[in-house]
N, C-alpha and C positions, 0 to 999 in steps of 0.2 A: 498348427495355427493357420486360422486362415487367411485369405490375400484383407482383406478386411480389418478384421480382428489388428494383425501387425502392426499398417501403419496411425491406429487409434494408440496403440498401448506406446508404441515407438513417440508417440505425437506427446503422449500426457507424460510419459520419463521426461524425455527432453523439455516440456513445458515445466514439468514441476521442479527438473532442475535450472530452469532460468528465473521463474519466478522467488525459488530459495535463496541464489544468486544474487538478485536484485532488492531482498529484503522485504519480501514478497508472503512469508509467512503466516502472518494475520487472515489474506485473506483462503491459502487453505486449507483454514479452518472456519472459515465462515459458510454454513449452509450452503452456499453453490458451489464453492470450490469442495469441499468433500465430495458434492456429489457427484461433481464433474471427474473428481480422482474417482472414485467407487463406481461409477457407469463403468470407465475405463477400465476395472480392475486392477488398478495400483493401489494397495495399502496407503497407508499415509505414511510418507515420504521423510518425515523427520523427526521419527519418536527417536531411533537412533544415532542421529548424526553426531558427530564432534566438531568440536571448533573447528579443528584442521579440516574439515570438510567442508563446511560452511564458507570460512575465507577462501577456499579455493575457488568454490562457483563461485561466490562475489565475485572473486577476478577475472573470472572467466563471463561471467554475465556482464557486469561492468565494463571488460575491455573493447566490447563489441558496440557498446552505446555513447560511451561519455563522450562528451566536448574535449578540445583541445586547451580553452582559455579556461582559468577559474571564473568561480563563478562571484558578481558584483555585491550580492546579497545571496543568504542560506535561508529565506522563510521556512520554517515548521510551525511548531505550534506557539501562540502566544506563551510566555514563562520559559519556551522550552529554546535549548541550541543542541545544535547537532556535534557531535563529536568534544561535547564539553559537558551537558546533563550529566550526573548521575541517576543512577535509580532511588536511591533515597531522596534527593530533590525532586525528579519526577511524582512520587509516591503523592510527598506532601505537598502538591503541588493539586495532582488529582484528588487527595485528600479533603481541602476546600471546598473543590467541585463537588463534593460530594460521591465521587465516583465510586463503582466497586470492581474493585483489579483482583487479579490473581496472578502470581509469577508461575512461569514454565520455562520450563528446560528443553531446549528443543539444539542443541550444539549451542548457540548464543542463546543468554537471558532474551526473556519477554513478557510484558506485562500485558494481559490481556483485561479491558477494562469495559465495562457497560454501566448502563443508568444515567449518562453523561448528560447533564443541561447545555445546548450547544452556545448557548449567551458566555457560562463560565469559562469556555477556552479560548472567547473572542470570536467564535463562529456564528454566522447566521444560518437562520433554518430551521430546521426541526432538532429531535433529539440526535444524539449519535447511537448510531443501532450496536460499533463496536470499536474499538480503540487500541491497538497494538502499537506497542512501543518495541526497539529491539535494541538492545546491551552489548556492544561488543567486546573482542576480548579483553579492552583495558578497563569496560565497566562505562563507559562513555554511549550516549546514543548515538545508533547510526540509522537509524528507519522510523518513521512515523507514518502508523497506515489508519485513518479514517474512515470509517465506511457508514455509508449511510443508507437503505433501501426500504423498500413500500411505500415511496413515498408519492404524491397527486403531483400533479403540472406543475400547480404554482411554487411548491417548494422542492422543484428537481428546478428549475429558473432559478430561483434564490441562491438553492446552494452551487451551482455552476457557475452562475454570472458573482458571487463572492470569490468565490476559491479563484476563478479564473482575472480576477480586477486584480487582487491582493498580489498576483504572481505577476500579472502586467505591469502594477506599478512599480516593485521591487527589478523586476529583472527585464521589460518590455515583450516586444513579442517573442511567444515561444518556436520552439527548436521547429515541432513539429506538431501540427493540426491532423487529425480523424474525422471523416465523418461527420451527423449534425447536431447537434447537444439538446433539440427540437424536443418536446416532452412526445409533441405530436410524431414525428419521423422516427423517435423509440419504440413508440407503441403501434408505427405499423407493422413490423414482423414481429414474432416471437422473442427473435434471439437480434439483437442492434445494440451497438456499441459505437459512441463520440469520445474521442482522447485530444487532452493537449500534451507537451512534453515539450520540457527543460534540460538539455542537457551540457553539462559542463565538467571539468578534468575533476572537480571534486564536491558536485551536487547534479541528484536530478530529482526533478519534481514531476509530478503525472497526474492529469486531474481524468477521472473518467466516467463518463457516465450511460448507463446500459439500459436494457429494458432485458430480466430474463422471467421464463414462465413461473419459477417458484421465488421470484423476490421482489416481481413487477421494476417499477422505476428506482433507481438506483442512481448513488454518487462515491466513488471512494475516490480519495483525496490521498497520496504519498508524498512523502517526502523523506529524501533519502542520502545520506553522507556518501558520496563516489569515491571516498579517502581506500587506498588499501588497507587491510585490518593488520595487524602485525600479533601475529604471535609468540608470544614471550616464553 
């Protein structure tokens, strides 16, 4: 292997194990993230995993980020709560929406959902390009990942300055700012990336928004139970 080569494939393990960790699954499976694992040459990362795997990077991804205080408010999704949903509520829930999910097994349950009207979940902006819910092992949600990309100016503004008001008023200022959320300051390099982030002993929230060459302007929205998972 060459000096090159190593720390790319070293970069995208460790990455795909933090992002697994942090309930981060949704997005690699979304068009950039495969290709980002598949550049790299790492398979995709958790056709096999077990629960006991799974909760183990949580804790290990989570113990490095959370807050000390809990958190005042757990915003997710309108209808939905973290660590209390089931996936049957969920279902019927997006059912209304009109949504179309499919369950997958990936160590924890996950619903992977598209066709979303973003008015039906309480969201402003455009459509949702993709929608991952994740099931822990009591059957409770602990992850909610949003993503939204292709989208013009005015509605990468929209859904930033929503996601990011809704999080200000519930919890005030966040943990930690990135970067400019600018549609213009995305779109001058290739590859740019604006994060905010929430972190607390047992919620974090992440709103981010990117500019990459194969999804243009982009918004994915997390929201995530920092609870440890307990395996029965």
């Amino acid at each position: 292997m060459n000096t090159l080569s190593r720390p790319l494939q070293l970069g995208a393990g460790i990455g795909g194990a933090v992002l697994l960790a942090l309930g981060a699954i949704g997005w690699m499976h979304t068009p950039s993230g495969l290709r980002f694992l598949a550049a790299a040459g790492v398979p995709c990362p958790v056709r096999t995993v077990t629960p006991e795997q799974v909760a183990q990077l949580r804790k290990v991804g989570l113990a490095s980020i959370r807050g000390s205080e809990p958190a005042p408010a757990r915003p997710a999704l309108a209808g939905m709560q973290l660590d209390r949903t089931t996936e049957a509520e969920a279902l019927a829930l997006l059912g209304r929406a009109h949504a179309q999910c499919e369950a997958q097994l990936r160590g924890y349950r996950h619903l992977r959902c598209r066709g979303i009207d973003a008015g039906t979940l309480a969201l402003d902006g455009p459509p949702v390009s993709e929608l991952w819910l994740s099931f822990g092992p009591a059957g409770r949600l602990v992850g909610v990942d949003v993503y939204r990309r292709g989208m013009d100016a005015a509605s990468l503004r929209t859904v930033w300055s929503s996601a990011a008001a809704r999080l200000r008023s519930a919890l005030g200022a966040p943990t930690v700012t990135l970067g400019d959320p600018a549609p213009e300051a995305l779109a001058a390099l290739p590859i740019q990336t604006a994060r905010l982030q929430y972190r607390y002993a047992d919620y974090l929230a992440t709103v981010t928004a990117s500019h990459l060459p194969q999804s243009g302007l982009s918004v994915r929205e997390q929201y995530l139970s920092a609870k440890e998972d307990t395996i029965n």
